[in-house]
C-alpha positions in Angstrom: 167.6 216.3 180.3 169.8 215.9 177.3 170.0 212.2 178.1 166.0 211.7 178.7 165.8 213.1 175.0 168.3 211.0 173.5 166.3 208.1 175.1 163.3 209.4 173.9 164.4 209.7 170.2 165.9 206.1 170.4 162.4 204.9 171.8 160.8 206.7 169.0 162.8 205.5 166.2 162.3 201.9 167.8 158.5 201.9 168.0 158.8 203.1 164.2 160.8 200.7 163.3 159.2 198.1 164.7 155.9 199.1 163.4 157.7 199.3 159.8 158.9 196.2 160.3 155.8 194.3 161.1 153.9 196.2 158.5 156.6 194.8 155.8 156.3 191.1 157.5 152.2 191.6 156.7 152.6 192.3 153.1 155.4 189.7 152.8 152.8 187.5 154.4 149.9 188.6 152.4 151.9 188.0 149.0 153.3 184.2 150.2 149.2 183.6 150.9 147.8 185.0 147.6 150.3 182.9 146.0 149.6 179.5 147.6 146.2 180.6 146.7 146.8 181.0 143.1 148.8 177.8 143.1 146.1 175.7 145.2 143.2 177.1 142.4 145.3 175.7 139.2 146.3 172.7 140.8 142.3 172.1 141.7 141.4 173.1 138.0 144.3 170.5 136.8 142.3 168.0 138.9 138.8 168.6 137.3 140.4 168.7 133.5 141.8 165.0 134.9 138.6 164.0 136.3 137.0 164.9 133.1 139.0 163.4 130.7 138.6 159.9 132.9 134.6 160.6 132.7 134.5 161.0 129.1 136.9 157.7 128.7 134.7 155.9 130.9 131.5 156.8 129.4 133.0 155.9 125.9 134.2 152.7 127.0 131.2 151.8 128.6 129.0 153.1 125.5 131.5 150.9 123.1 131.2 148.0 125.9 127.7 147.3 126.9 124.1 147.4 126.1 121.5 148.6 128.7 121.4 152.0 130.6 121.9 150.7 134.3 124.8 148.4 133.4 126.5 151.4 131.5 125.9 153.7 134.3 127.3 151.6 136.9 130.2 150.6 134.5 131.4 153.6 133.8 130.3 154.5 137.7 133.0 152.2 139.1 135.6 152.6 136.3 135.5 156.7 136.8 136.0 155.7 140.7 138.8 153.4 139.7 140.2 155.7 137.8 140.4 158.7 140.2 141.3 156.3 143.2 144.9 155.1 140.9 145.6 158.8 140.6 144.9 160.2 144.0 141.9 162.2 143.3 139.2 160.2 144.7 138.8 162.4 147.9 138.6 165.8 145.5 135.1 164.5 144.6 132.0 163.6 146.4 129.7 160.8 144.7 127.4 163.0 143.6 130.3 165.0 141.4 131.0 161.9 140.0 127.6 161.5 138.6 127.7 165.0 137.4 131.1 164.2 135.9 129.6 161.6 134.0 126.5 163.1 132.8 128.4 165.7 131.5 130.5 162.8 129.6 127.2 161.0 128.3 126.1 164.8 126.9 129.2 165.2 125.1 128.6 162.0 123.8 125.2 162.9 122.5 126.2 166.3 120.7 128.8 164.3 118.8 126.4 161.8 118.0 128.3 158.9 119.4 126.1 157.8 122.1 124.0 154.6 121.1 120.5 154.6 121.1 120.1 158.4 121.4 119.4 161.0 118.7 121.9 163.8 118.7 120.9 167.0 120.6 120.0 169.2 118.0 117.9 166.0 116.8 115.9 165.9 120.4 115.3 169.8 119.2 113.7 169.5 116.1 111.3 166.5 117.3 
């Protein structure tokens, strides 16, 4: 009798300690994940400042370069491309992004007043 209880106890203190145990390994677990997470986040919003900044250089290159819409667009289309292919980041962004990218480039361009051939923003505003 003594001996079934002592058995008993040790059984119970096991399953405790294993259920301890494994709720420990979950949090430890949960903390490692949230972390990669947080990491995987400001190493994506690293990539879009990047992207960015090669948009805008693009778009300003293009705009200093060339004369014509079309040819500006695809200028700056296959330098941006060019650009993110040399540093890795071409599969981070579908085509389409990379128009976004550079219309968002070609608007910074027109509230500075730098692109040629198109009144500033708040000038489109007024008319």
């Amino acid at each position: 009798m003594v001996n079934q209880l002592i058995q008993l106890a040790i059984a119970l203190i096991s399953a405790f300690g294993v259920y301890f145990i494994s709720l420990l390994a979950h949090k430890a677990i949960s903390l490692v994940e949230a972390k990669i997470d947080t990491e995987k986040a400001s190493l994506r919003n690293e990539h879009i400042k990047s992207i960015l900044e090669f948009a805008d250089q693009a778009v300003t290159l293009a705009e200093n370069s060339l004369d014509g819409g079309l040819g500006k667009k695809k200028f700056a289309t296959n330098l941006l491309n060019q650009r993110l292919e040399q540093n890795g980041l071409q599969g981070n962004v579908t085509p389409e992004q990379v128009d976004q990218f550079l219309e968002k480039a070609v608007d910074g361009l027109k509230v500075k007043g730098l692109e040629k051939h198109a009144p500033k923003v708040e000038d489109k505003k007024e008319a």
